[in-house]
C-alpha positions in Angstrom: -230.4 -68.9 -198.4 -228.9 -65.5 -199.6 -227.3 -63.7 -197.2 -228.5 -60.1 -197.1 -226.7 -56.9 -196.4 -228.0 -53.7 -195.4 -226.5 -51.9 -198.3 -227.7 -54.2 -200.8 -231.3 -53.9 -199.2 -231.0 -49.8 -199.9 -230.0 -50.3 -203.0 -232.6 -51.9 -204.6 -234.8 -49.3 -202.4 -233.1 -46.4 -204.9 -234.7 -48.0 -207.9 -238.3 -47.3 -206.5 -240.3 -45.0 -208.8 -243.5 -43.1 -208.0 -246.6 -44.6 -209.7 -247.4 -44.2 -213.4 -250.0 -40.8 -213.0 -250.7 -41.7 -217.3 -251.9 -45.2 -215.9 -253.5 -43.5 -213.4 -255.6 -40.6 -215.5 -256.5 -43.5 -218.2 -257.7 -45.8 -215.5 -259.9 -43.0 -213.7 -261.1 -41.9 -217.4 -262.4 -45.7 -217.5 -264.4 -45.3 -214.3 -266.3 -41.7 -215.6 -267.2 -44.0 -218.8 -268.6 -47.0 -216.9 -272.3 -46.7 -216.8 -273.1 -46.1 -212.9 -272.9 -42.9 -211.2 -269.7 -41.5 -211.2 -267.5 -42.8 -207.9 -270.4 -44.8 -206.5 -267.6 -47.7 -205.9 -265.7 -45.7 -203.7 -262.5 -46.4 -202.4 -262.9 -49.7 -204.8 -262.5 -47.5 -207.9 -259.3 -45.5 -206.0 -257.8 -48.8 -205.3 -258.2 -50.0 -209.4 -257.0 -46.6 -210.0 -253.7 -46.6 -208.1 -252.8 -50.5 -209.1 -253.1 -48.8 -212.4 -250.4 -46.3 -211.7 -248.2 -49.8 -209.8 -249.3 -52.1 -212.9 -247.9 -48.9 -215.2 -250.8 -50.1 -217.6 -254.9 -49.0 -217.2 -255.2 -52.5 -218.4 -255.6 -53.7 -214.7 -254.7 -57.6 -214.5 -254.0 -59.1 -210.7 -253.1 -62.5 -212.6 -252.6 -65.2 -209.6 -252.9 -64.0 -206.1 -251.0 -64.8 -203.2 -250.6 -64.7 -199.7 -247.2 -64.6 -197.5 -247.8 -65.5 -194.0 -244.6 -64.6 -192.4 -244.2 -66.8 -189.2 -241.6 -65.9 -185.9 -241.4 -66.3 -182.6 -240.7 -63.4 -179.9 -238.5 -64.0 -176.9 -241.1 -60.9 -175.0 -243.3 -64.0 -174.5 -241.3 -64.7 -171.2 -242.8 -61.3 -169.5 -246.2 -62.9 -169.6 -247.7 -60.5 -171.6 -249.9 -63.3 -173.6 -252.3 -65.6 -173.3 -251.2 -68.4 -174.5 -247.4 -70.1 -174.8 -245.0 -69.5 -177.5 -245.4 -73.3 -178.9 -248.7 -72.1 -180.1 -246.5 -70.5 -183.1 -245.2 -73.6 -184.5 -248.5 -75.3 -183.8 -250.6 -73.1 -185.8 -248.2 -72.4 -188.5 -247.9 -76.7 -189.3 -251.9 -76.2 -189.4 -251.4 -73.6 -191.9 -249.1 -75.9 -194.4 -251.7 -78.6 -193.9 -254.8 -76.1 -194.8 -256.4 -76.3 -191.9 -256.4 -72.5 -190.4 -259.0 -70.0 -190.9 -256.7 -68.0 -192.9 -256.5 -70.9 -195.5 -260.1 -71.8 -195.7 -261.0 -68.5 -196.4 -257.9 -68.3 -199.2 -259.1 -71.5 -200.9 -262.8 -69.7 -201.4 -261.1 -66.3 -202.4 -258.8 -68.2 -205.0 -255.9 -66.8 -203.3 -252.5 -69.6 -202.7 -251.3 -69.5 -199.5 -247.3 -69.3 -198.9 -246.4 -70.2 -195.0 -242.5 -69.1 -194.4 -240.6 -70.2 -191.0 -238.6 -66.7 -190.5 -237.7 -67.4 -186.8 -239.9 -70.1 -185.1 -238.3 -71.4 -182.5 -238.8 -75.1 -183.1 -238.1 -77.5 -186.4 -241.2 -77.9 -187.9 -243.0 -80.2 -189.5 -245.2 -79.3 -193.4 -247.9 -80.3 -194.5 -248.5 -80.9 -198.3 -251.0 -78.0 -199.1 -249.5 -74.9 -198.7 -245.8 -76.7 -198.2 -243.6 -74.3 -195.2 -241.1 -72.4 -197.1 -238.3 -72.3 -194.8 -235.9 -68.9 -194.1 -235.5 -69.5 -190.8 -233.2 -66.8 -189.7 -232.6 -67.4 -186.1 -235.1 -69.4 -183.5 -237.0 -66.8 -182.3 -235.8 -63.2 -181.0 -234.4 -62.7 -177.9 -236.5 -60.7 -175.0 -236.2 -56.8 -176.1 -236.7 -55.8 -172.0 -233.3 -57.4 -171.6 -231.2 -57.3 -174.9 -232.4 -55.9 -178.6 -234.4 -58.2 -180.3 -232.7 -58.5 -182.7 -229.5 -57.7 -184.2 -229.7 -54.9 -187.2 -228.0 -57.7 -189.7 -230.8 -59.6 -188.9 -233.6 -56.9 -189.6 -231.9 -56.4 -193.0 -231.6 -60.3 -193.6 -235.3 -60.9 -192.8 -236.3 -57.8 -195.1 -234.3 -59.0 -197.7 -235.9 -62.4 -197.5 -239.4 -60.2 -197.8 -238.0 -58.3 -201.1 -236.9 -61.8 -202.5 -240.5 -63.5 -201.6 -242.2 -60.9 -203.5 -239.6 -60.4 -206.2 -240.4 -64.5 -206.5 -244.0 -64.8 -206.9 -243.7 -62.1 -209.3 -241.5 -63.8 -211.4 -244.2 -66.5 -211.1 -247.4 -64.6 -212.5 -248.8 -63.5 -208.9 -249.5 -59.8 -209.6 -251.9 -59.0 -206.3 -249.9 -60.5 -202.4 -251.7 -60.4 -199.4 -249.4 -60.2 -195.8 -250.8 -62.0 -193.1 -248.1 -63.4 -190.1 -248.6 -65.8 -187.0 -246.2 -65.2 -183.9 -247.1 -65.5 -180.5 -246.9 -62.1 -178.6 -246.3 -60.3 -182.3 -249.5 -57.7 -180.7 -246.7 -56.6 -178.4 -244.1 -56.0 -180.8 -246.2 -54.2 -183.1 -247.5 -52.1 -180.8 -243.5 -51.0 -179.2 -242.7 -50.3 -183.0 -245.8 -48.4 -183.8 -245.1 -46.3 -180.2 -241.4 -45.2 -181.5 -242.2 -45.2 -185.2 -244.7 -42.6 -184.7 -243.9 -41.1 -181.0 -247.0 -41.9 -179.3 -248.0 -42.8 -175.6 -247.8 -46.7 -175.0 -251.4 -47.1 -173.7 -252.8 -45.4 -177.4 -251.5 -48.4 -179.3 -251.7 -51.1 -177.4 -254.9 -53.5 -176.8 -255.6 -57.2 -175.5 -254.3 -58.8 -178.6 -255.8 -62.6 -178.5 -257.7 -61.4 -175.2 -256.1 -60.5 -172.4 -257.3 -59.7 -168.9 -257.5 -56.3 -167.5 -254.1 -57.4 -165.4 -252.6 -59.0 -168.5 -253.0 -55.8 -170.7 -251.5 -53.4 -167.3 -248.4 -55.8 -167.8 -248.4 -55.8 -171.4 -248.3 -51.8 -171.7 -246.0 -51.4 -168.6 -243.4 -54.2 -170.5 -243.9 -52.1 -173.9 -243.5 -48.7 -171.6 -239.7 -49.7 -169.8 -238.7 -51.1 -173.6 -239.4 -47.9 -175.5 -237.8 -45.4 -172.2 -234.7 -48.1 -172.7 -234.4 -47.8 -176.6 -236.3 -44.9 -177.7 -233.2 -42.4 -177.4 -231.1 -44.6 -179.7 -233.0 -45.6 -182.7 -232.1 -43.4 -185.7 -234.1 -45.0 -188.2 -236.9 -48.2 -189.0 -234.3 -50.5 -188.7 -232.8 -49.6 -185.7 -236.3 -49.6 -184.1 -237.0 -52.9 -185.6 -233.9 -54.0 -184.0 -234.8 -53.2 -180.7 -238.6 -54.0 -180.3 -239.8 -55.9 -183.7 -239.7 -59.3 -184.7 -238.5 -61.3 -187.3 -241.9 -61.5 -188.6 -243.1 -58.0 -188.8 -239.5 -56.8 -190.5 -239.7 -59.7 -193.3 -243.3 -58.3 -194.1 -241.6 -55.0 -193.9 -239.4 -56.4 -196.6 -242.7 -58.1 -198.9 -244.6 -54.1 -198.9 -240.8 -52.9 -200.1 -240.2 -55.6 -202.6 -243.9 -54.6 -203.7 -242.7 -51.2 -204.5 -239.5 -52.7 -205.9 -241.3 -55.3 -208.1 -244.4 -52.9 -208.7 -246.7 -55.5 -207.1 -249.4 -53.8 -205.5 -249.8 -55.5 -201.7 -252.8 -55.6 -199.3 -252.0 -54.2 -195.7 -254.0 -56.9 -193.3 -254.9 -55.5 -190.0 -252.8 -54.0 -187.2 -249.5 -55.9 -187.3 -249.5 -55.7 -191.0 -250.0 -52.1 -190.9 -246.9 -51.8 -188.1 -244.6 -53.7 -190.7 -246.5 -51.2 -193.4 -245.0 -48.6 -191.2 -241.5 -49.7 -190.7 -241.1 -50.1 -194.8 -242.4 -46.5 -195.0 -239.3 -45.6 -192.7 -237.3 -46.6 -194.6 -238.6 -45.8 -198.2 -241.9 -42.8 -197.6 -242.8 -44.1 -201.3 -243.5 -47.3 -200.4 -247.5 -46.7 -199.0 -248.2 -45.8 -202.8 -247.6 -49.9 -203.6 -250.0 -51.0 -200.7 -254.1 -51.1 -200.6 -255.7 -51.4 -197.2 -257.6 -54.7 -196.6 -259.6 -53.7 -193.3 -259.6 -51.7 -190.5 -258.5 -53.7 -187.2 -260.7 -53.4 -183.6 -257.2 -53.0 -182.1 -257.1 -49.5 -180.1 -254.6 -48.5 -182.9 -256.1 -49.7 -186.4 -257.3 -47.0 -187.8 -254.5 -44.7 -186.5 -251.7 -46.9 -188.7 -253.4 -46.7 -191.4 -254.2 -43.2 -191.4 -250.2 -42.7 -190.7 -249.8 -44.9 -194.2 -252.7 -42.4 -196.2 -254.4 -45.7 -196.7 -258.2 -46.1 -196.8 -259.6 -49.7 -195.3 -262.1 -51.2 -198.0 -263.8 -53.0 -194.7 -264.9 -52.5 -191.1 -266.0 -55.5 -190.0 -264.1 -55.6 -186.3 -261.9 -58.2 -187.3 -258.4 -58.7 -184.9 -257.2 -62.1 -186.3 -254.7 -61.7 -187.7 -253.0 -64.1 -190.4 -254.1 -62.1 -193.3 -257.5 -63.1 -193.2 -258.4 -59.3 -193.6 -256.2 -59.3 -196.6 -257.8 -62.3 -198.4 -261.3 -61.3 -197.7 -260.9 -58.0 -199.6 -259.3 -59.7 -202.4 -262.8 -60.4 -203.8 -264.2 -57.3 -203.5 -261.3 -56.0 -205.5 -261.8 -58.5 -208.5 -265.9 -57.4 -208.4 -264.3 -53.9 -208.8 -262.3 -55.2 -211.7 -264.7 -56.8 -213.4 -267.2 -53.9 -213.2 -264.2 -52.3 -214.6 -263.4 -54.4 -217.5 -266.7 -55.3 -218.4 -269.0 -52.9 -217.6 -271.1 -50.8 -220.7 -270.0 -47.6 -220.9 -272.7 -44.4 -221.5 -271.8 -44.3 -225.1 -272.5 -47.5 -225.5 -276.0 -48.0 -224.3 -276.5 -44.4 -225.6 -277.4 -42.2 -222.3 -276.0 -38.8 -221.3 -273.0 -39.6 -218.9 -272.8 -38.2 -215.7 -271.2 -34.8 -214.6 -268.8 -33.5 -211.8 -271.1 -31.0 -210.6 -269.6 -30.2 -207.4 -271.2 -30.2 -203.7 -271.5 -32.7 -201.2 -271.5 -36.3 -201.9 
């Protein structure tokens, strides 16, 4: 496994480019000639509109699609502030590599291969043969941020790294749309620390019952969160060193996949909440990187919406979803290819020989 370094990491971030606005003008030309009314697809027809400007081409091809479901376990488990134990992790990510999670029934009907990596679990863990584990494991599991730093900041830059490689990889292998899903027990709670000193807001705004927590167990969750960001919230300078402090190896390697996205020009769907944290965290560290992403769904946790307004991303669905594992991600990924094919396909007004519609102004 490559050993990453935090100056090779920014880098590669230097080479990132602002999306191609020619792509972009031809691809939004398309959409006025497509026989419909003009933007009656929405946010559909700006999301084919900025892969456009990622692709550098109007002619819009996802190729394969893919899924990275970054896996890691978080030593904040010990404060009790979930549910269920921390083998639950390596449980559920073995069900993944065998097929058998939700995430990976609902990839098989969307057409979209499911990639399992071990970042940081805490045990040694066994794969299946249908979506086999791809192993990075950088450390087992992160230590408890209310008593140490998570992590240490070599290891933030190792696990991005290992996100920027993954995407740099399935690019190299036709995959031209990723999805970011992620399984780790107690990841609600680093995601929701991270989003608190990312964007400097109160604990108790960001923070819900992640897999369902009592009334008791979410007062402990946000008073664990509260003492972590008074006890590291003076010291972090940057993404990385907030990631250090409160993250897990999970949400900084998907950090790494939305960068490498931006590296690679893949564009890359944000999943719900903890996506949309690690969404955040890239942007820290590179504010071009939201261009590369397209929002899956809006989450029901208390801070959904509020991430990805942060990112100047629009959800293509509201459905109340909190599952997690990219399951948001891979349901939008069909809506997107219906978008496509309308796209592609579609007569345009010259074609079946009627006026085309007209920007006339007023409300929509």
């Amino acid at each position: 496994m490559k050993e990453w370094k935090e100056s090779e990491v920014k880098k590669m971030l230097e080479g990132i480019r602002p999306l191609d606005q020619a792509a972009m003008s031809q691809a939004k030309k398309r959409w006025s000639q497509v026989a419909k009314p003009l933007n009656s697809l929405g946010i559909l027809e700006e999301d084919i509109i900025r892969i456009a400007g990622i692709q550098e081409s109007h002619n819009v091809d996802f190729g394969k699609k893919g899924l990275l479901i970054l896996c890691g376990d978080n030593g904040i488990v010990e404060e009790g502030v979930t549910q269920t134990g921390q083998e639950v992790t390596g449980i559920v990510t073995e069900n993944m590599t065998r097929g058998d999670s939700c995430v990976c029934l609902m990839a098989k009907k969307a057409g979209v291969n499911v990639f399992p990596v071990d970042v940081g679990t805490t045990g040694d863990l066994v794969s299946g043969s249908t979506y086999p584990l791809i192993n990075r494991k950088i450390a087992r599991g992160t230590r408890n941020f209310l008593r140490q730093p998570a992590m240490t900041r070599e290891q933030v830059f190792q696990a991005i790294g290992i996100g920027i490689d993954l995407a740099g990889d399935l690019k190299a292998k036709g995959y031209g749309l990723l999805a970011t899903g992620e399984m780790g027990i107690g990841n609600t709670t680093t995601s929701s620390a991270v989003c608190s000193l990312l964007l400097n807001l109160p604990v108790h705004q960001v923070t819900g019952r992640g897999a369902g927590l009592s009334d008791q167990g979410l007062a402990r969750k946000i008073q664990v969160i509260e003492q972590a960001v008074e006890k590291y919230g003076h010291s972090c300078r940057d993404g990385g060193d907030v990631l250090s402090s409160v993250g897990g190896f999970d949400l900084a390697a998907m950090a790494g996949v939305f960068l490498g996205g931006a590296i690679w020009r893949i564009p890359v769907l944000v999943d719900g909440f903890i996506s949309a944290v690690a969404a955040l965290a890239a942007k820290s560290l590179c504010p071009l990187a939201p261009e590369y992403m397209v929002a899956s769904h809006v989450s029901s946790e208390p801070a959904g919406l509020l991430t990805l307004n942060a990112l100047g991303l629009k959800p293509l669905i509201q459905a109340g979803m909190c599952l997690g594992e990219g399951t948001g991600a891979v349901a939008a990924v069909p809506l997107l290819e219906m978008a496509l094919e309308v796209y592609r396909s579609m007569s345009t007004f010259d074609e079946i020989q009627v006026e085309p519609y007209e920007e006339l102004g007023g409300e929509k």
